[in-house]
N, C-alpha and C positions, 0 to 999 in steps of 0.2 A: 828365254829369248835373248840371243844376242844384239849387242850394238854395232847397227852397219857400218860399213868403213868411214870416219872424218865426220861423222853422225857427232861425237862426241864435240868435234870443232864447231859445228855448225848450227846446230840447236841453241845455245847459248850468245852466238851471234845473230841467228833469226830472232829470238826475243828479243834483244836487243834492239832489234829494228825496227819490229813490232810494238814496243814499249817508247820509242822516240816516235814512230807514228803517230802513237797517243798523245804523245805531251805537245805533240804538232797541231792536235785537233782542239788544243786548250788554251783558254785564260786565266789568267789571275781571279777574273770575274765568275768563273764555272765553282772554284775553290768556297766566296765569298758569296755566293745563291745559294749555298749549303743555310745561311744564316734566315734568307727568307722562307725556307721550306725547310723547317729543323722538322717537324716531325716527320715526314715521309726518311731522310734520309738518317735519323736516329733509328726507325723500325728498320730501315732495310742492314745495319752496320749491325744491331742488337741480333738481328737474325743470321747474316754471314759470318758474324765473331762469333758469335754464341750459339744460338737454335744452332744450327745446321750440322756442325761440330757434335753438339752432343745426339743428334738424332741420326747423324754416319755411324759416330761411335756403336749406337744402339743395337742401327739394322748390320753391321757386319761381328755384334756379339753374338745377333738373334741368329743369323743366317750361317753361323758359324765358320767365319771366312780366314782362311790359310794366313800365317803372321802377314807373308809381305804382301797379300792382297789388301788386310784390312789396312797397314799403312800407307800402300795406295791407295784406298778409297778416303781416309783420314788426307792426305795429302791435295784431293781435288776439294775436297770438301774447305779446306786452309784456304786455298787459293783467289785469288779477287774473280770480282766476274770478266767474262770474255770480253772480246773488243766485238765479236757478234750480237751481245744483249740488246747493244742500241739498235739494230739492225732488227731483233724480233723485236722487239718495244715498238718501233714503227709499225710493223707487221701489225701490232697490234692495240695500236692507235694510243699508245702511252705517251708518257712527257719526254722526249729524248734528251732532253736538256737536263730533265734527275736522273737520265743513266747516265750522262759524261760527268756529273757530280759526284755520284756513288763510286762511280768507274775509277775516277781521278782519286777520290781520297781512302778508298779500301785498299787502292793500287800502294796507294804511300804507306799505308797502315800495316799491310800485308809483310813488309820486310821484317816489320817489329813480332809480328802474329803469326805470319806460318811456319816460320821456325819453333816457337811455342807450342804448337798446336802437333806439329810434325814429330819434336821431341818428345812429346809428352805419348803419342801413341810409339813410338821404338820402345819407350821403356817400359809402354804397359807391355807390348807385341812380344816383346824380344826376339825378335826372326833372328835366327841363327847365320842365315847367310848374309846379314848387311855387315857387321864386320867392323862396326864402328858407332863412334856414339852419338852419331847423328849431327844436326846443322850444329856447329859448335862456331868461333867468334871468325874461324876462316870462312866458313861457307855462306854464313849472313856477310860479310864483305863481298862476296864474289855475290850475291843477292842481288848486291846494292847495286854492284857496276853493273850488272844485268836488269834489272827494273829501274830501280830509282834516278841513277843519272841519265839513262837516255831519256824517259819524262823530263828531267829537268833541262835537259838540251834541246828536246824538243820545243817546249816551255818557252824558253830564251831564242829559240828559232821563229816562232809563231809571234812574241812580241818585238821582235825585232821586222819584222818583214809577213804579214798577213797574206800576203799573195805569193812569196818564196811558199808558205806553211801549205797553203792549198794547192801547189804545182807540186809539191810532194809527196804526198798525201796521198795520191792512186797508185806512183810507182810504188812507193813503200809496201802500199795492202799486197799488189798484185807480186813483186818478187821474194815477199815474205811466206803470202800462200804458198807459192809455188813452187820453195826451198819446204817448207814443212812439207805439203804433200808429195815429194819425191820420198822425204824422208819417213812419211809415215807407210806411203807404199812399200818405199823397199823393206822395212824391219816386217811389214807384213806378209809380202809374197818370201822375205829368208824364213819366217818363224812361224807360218800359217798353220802348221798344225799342232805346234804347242798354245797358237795361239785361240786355237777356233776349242781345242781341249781344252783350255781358262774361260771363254766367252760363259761358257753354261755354269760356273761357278759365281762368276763375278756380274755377269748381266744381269742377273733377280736385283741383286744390290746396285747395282748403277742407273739401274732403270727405274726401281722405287725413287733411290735418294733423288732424282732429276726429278719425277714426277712432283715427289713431297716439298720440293726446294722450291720449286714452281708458284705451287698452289698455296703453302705456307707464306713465300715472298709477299704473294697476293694480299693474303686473307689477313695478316696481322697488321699489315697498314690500315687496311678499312675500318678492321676492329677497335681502330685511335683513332678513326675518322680522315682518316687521307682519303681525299676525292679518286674516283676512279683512275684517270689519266696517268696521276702519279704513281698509284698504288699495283698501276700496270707494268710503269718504268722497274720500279723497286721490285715486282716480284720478277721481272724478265733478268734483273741485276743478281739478283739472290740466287734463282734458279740456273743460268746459264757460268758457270765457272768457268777460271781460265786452263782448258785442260790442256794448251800447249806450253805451257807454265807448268802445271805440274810432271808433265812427261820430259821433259827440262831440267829436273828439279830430276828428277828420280833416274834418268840415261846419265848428267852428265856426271863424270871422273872428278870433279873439282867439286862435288854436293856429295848427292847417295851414293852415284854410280851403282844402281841396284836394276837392273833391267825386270825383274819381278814385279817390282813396286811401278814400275812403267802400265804394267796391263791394265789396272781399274782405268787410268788414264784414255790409252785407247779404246776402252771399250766403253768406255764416257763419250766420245767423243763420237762414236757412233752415235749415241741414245737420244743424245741432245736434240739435234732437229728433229726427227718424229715424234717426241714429247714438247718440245715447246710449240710445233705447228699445232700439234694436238690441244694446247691447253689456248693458243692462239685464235681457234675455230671454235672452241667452245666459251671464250670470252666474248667475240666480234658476234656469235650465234646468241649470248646472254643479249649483247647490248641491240642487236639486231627485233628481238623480243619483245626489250620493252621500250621501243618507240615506237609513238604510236602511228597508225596507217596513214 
């Protein structure tokens, strides 16, 4: 799969934009509700640093998946959750306020952790065609000015001017979509039959981890006793990853630039919604259940 033309340029400015969006949609006060709700957001960080990681690892030793596929699905797996979580958390009647918690502080965490986590599967992988020894102290830099300062500019936008923050906020979603989705079409309709020839290798594995990411998110908070609401946020945060971050991360020339390790990405990126509506209709069907007539 090649990279389309200025694809290179413009994915790492679309995050960009998409990452200050976020910091747009935050307080200081979102950071410091981590304190009133430590355990939903200690399971849900325990499970996206930890669980999810070693159970990607797992299913692409089990499934026996091609070097640069498995460090792409290693790679979604690193990555914080999507700026969509909140969005199925409502869907599904969660705390949307422990997904912009979770969202805000895996997002900060993630510059320290998916280069960790990213490195550690190249040197188990060793794919021959990446060419390099992976996120090394230039590529966590270019990381930073891609995640971390646009949150923090955002951040400093939002408390400077609360209504500047909220007149931004739709243009930003809507020309951010609408730069990825050109850009996810065209690598799609240039590479559609190398691509659709990866789907049946890498979909079993994208479609479990999404499912397992889901239901795991879920189920380990309850199991510590997180009330439902939260424990809904927290698995819609766990389970839904940022796959336009990772396909980011693996196109651009200034990171992997490995257009291989791009696939588990998009094909992530399909899975997502008909596993989270899935697991969304089977929650709101639980709780629909047991209230009584």
């Amino acid at each position: 799969m090649t990279l389309p033309p200025l694809a290179g340029v413009l994915l790492p400015l679309v995050i960009a934009v998409l990452m200050f969006g976020l910091g747009t949609t935050l307080t200081l006060g979102d950071f410091t509700s981590a304190l009133r709700h430590p355990r939903a957001l200690v399971c849900g960080l325990v499970c996206q640093l930890l669980v999810m990681p070693v159970l990607c690892f797992g299913l692409v030793v089990v499934l026996d998946l091609p070097p640069e596929l498995a460090v792409g699905m290693l790679l979604i797996a690193a990555s914080p959750g999507g700026t969509t979580a909140s969005l199925f958390s409502h869907l599904a009647r969660g705390d949307v306020a422990v997904n912009i918690t979770m969202t805000a502080v895996n997002t900060v965490l993630s510059v320290v952790t998916l280069p960790m986590i990213v490195n550690l599967a190249l040197a188990y992988f060793q794919p021959a065609e990446v060419g390099r020894a992976g996120l090394g102290a230039a590529e966590v830099t270019r990381l930073l000015l891609v995640i971390l300062l646009p949150v923090v500019a955002g951040l400093a936008v939002r408390a400077r001017s609360a209504d500047v923050a909220r007149r931004l906020d739709p243009v930003i979603r809507v020309v951010s979509v609408v730069f990825l989705v050109l850009i996810a079409v065209t690598t799609v309709l240039r590479e559609r039959d190398q691509l659709m020839a990866q789907f049946g290798r890498v979909g079993l594995a994208a479609t479990l981890f999404c499912v397992l990411s889901l239901v795991l998110g879920y189920t380990v908070p309850r199991l510590f006793g997180v009330e439902g609401p939260r424990a809904v946020a927290v698995g819609m945060d766990v389970g839904v990853h940022n796959s336009a971050l990772a396909v980011t991360i693996a196109l651009d020339p200034g990171m992997l630039g490995n257009p291989e390790i791009a696939i588990p990405g998009v094909v992530y990126a399909m899975v997502t919604v008909p596993c989270a509506a899935l697991v969304i209709w089977l929650i709101n069907g639980r709780r629909r259940a047991t209230v009584p007539a």
